[in-house]
C-alpha positions as CSV (number, residue, x, y, z in Angstrom):
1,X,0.0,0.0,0.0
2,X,1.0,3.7,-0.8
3,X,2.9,5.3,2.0
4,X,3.5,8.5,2.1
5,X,6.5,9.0,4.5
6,X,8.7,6.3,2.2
7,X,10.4,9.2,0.4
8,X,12.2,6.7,-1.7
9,X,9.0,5.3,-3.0
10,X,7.4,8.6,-3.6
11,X,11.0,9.8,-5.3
12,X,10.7,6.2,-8.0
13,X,7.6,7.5,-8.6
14,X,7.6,11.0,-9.4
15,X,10.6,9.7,-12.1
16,X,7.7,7.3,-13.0
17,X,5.5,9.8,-13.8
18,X,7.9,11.9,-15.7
19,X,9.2,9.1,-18.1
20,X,4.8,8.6,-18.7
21,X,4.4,12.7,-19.4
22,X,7.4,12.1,-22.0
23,X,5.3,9.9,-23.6
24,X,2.2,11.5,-23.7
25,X,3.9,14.5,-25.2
26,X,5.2,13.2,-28.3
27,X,2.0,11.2,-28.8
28,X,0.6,14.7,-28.7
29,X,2.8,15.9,-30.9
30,X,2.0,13.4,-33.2
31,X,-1.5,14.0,-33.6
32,X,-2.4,10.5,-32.5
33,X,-0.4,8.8,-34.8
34,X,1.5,7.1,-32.4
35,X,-0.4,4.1,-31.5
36,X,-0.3,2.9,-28.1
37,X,1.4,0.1,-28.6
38,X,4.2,2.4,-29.9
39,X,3.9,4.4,-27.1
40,X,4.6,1.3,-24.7
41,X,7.5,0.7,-26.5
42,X,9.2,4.3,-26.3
43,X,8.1,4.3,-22.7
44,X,10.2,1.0,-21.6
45,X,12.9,2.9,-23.3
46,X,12.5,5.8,-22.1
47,X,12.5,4.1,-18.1
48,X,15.6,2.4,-19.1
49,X,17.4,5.4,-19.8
50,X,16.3,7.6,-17.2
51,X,16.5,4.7,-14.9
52,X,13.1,4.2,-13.6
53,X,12.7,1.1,-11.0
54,X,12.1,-2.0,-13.0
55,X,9.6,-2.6,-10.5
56,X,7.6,0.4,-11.9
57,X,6.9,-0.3,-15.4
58,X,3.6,-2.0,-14.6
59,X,2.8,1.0,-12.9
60,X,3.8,3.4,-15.6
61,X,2.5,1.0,-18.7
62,X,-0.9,1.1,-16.8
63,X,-1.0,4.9,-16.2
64,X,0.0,5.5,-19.8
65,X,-2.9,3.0,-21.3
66,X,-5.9,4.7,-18.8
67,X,-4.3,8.4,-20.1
68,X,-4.6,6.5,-23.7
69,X,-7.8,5.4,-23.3
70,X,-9.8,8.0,-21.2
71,X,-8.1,10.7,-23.7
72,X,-11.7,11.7,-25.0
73,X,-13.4,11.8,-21.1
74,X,-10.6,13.5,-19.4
75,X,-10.2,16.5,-22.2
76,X,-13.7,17.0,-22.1
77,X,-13.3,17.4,-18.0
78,X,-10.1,19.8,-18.6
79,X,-12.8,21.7,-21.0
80,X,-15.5,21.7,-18.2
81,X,-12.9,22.6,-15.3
82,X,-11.4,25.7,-17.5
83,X,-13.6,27.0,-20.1
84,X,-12.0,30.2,-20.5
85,X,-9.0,28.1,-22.5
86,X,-9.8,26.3,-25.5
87,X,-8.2,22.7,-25.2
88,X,-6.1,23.6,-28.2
89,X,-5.2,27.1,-27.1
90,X,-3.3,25.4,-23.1
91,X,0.6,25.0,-23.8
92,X,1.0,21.3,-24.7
93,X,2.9,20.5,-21.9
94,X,0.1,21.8,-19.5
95,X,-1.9,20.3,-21.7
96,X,-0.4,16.7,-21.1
97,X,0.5,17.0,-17.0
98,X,-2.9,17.9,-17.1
99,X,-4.0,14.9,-18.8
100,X,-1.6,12.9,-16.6
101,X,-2.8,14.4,-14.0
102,X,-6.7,13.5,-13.9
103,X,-6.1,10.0,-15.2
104,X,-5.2,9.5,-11.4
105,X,-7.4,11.8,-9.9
106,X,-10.5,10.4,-11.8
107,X,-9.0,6.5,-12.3
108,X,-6.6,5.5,-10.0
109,X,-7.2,3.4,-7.0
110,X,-7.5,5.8,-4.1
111,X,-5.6,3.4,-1.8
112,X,-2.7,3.4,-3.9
113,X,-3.1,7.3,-5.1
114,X,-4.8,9.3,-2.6
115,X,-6.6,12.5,-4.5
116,X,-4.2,15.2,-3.3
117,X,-1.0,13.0,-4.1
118,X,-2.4,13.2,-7.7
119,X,-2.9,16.6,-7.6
120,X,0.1,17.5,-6.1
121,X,2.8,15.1,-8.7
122,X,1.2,16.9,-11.1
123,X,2.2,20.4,-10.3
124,X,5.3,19.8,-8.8
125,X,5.9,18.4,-12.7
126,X,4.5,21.6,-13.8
127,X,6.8,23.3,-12.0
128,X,9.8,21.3,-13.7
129,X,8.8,21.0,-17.2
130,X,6.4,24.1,-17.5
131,X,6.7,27.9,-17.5
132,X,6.2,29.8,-14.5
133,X,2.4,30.0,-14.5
134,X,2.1,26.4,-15.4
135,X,2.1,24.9,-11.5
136,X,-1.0,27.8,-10.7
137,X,-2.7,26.9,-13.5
138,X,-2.3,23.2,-12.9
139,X,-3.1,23.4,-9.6
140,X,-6.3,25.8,-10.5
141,X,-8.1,23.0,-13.1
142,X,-7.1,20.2,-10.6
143,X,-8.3,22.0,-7.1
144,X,-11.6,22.7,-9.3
145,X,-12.0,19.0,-10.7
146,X,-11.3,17.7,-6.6
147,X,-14.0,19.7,-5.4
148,X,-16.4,18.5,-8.2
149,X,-15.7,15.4,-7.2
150,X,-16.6,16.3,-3.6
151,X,-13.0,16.5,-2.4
152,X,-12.6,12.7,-2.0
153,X,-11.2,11.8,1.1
154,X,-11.1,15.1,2.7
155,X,-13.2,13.9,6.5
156,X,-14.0,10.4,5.0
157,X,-15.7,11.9,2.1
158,X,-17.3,14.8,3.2
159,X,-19.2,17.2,1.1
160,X,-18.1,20.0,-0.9
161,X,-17.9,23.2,0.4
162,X,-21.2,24.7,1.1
163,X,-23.8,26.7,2.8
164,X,-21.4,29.6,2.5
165,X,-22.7,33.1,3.6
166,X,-23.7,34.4,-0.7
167,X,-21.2,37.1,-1.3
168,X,-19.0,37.4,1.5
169,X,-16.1,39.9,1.2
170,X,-14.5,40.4,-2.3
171,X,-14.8,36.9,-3.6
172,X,-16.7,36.9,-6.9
173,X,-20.2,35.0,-6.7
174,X,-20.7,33.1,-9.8
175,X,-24.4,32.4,-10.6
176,X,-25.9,28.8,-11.6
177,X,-29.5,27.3,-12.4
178,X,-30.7,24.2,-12.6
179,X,-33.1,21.9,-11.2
180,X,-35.3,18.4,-11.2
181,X,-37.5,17.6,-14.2
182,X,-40.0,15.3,-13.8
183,X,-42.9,13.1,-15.7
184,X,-46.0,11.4,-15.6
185,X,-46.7,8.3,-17.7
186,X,-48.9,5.7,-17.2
187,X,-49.8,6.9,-13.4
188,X,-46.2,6.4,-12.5
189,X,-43.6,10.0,-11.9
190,X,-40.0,10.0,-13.3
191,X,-37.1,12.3,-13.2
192,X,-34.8,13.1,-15.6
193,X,-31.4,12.8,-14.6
194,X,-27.9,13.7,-16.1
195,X,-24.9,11.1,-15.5
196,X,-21.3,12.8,-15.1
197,X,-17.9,11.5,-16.3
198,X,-17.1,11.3,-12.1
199,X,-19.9,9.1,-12.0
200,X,-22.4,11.0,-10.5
201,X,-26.2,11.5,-11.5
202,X,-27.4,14.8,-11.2
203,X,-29.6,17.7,-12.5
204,X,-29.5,19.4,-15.2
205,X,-27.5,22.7,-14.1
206,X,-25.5,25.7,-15.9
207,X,-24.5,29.2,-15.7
208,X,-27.3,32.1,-15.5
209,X,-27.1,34.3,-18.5
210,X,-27.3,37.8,-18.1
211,X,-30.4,39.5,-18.1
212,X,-31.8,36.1,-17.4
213,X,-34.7,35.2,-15.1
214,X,-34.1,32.0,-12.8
215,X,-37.1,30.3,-14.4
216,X,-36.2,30.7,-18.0
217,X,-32.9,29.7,-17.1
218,X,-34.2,26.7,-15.7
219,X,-36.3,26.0,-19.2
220,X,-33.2,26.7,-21.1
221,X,-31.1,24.1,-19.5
222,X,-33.5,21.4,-19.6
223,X,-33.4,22.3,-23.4
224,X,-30.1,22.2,-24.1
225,X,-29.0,19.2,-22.1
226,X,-31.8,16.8,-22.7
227,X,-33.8,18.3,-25.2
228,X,-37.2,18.8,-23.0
229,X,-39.6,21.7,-22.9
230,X,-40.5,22.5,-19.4
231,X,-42.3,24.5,-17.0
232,X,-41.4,25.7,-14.1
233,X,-43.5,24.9,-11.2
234,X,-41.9,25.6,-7.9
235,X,-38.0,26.3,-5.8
236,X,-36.6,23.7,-4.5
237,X,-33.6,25.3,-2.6
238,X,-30.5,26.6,-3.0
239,X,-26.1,26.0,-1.7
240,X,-23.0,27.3,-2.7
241,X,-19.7,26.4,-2.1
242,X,-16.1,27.7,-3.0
243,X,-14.3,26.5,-6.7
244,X,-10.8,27.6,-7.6
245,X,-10.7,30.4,-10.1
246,X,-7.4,31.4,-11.8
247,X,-8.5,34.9,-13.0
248,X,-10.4,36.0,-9.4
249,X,-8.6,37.4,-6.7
250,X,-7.4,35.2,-4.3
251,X,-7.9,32.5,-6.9
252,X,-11.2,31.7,-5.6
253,X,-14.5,32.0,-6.6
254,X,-18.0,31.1,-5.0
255,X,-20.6,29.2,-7.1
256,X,-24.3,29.9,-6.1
257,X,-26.7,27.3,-7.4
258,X,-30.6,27.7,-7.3
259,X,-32.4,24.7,-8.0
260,X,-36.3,24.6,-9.2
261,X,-38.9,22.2,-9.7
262,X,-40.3,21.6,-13.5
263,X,-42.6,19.5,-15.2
264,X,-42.0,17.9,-18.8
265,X,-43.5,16.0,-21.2
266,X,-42.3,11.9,-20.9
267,X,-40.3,11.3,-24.1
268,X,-37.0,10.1,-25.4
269,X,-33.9,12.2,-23.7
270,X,-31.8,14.3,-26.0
271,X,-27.9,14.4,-24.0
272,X,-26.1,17.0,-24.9
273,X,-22.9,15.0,-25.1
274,X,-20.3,17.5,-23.6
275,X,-19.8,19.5,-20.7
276,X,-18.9,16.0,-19.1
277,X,-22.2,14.8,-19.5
278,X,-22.4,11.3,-20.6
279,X,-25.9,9.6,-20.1
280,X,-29.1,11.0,-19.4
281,X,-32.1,8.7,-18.5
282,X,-35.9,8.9,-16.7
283,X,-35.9,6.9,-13.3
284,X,-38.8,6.1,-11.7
285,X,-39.4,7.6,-7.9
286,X,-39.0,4.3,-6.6
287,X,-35.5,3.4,-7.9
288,X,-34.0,6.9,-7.3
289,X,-33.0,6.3,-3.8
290,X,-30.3,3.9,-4.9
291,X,-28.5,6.4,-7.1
292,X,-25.4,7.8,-6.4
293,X,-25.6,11.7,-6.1
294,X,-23.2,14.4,-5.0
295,X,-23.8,15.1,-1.3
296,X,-24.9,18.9,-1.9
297,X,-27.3,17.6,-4.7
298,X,-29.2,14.5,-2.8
299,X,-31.0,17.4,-1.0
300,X,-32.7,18.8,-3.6
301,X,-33.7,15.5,-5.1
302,X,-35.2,14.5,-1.8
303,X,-37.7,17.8,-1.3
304,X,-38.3,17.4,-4.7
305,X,-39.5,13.9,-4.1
306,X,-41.5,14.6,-1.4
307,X,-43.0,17.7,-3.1
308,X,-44.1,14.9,-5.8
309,X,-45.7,12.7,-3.2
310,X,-47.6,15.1,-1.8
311,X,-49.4,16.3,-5.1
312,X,-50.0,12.8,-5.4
313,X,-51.8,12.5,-2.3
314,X,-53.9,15.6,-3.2
């Protein structure tokens, strides 16, 4: 098991990780055309001249094939986690630590690479191989995909940061909508629900435009993400909690989400298939329960829930 006080073993493998961002680079560089067979094989030369442990090139082969394979997923998640830099527009070294990065943070085994050791190899290799600003911006995508994720074992898997006084001092307040659609067919209620690249269900959910009421932001989300026409019918709550920002001051930023209750029409689901969306089905009432939702969003399903059993009852 991974221990963190064997400097040794975290020394072998910070090497290992380097000789695996060589790789990824000059597949990068290559468009793709590198295959990943190729790949393997510049990678067990590459350990043997910079040394790596023997004993590591399982480790490094496997970390190279998930980076491989996940390519598609894990750019879409660097697109969702910084959408103020085009994919194409991020240094290519950033690009591929960044890469590196969330293949363990998103697909490693926790007991073996605990979130923050993820998150921290990868900036210390920003640091080495990147400009200046590369560690800080590093460190910004990957702080903001850990609390997505709901900063995984941070107090045995505690929530993300919420229920933060809204505004609070200089830190800019970034507004979101979003909410639980539901249907009736045959005398039965289901919910519309989005699935996430982290493996989360959850609600259809976006940034406020401006000039744009809470309700028709509601109806436009519901559009765009699963292609329904809805109404609006009642508030189910609200949280917020803190993301990393690399523009704000203080490199933080506070998300405020405001979450509504609407009614749809039962019909096929239209995903929008980015944004690190990747499934979208209807679930009846019944079945929801054994879902697995973010901690701050298993609130608002539950009132909503209960909201629909009681205009049942009526």
């Amino acid at each position: 098991m991974y221990n963190e006080s064997n400097c040794s073993f975290m020394a072998n493998r910070h090497l290992a990780r380097s000789v695996v961002l060589q790789v990824l680079f000059e597949r990068d560089a290559s468009g793709g055309v590198l295959t990943v067979d190729e790949a393997l094989s510049r990678l067990a030369d590459y350990a043997k001249e910079f040394g790596a442990r023997e004993s590591d090139l399982p480790f490094m082969q496997n970390l190279l094939k998930v980076a491989a394979a996940k390519q598609k997923e894990i750019d879409e998640v660097i697109v969702r986690a910084a959408p103020e830099w085009p994919l194409e527009k991020i240094a290519a070294i950033d690009r591929n630590i960044l890469r590196l990065g969330l293949s363990e943070l998103l697909f490693a085994d926790r007991a073996q690479v605990p979130a923050k050791v993820a998150i921290n190899e990868a900036i210390e290799l920003a640091k080495t191989f990147g400009s200046a600003s590369s560690g800080r911006f590093v460190n910004g995508v990957l702080g903001a995909v850990y609390i997505e994720l709901g900063e995984p074992g941070k107090t045995d898997g505690a929530a993300r940061k919420k229920d933060a006084p809204k505004g609070g001092g200089n830190m800019p307040v970034e507004e979101l909508i979003g909410g639980v659609v539901y249907a009736r067919d045959g005398g039965e209620i289901y919910l519309a629900l989005v699935h996430d690249i982290f493996g989360h269900w959850t609600l259809c959910k976006g940034k406020l435009q401006e000039g744009e009421s809470h309700e028709d932001g509601m109806k436009r989300k519901a559009k765009e993400e699963v292609g329904l026409e809805c109404s609006v019918e009642e508030q189910l709550g609200e949280n917020e909690y803190v993301a990393n920002d690399s523009k704000a001051s203080g490199g933080k930023k506070k998300r405020h989400a405001t979450y509504f209750l609407a009614r749809a029409e039962f019909k096929d689901l239209s995903l929008k298939k980015e944004g690190g969306l990747d499934d979208a089905q209807w679930f009846p009432l019944a079945s929801v329960g054994d879902l697995n939702f973010y901690d701050d969003i298993l609130p608002v399903v539950t009132r909503a829930i209960n909201l629909l059993a009681q205009k049942d009852r009526k």
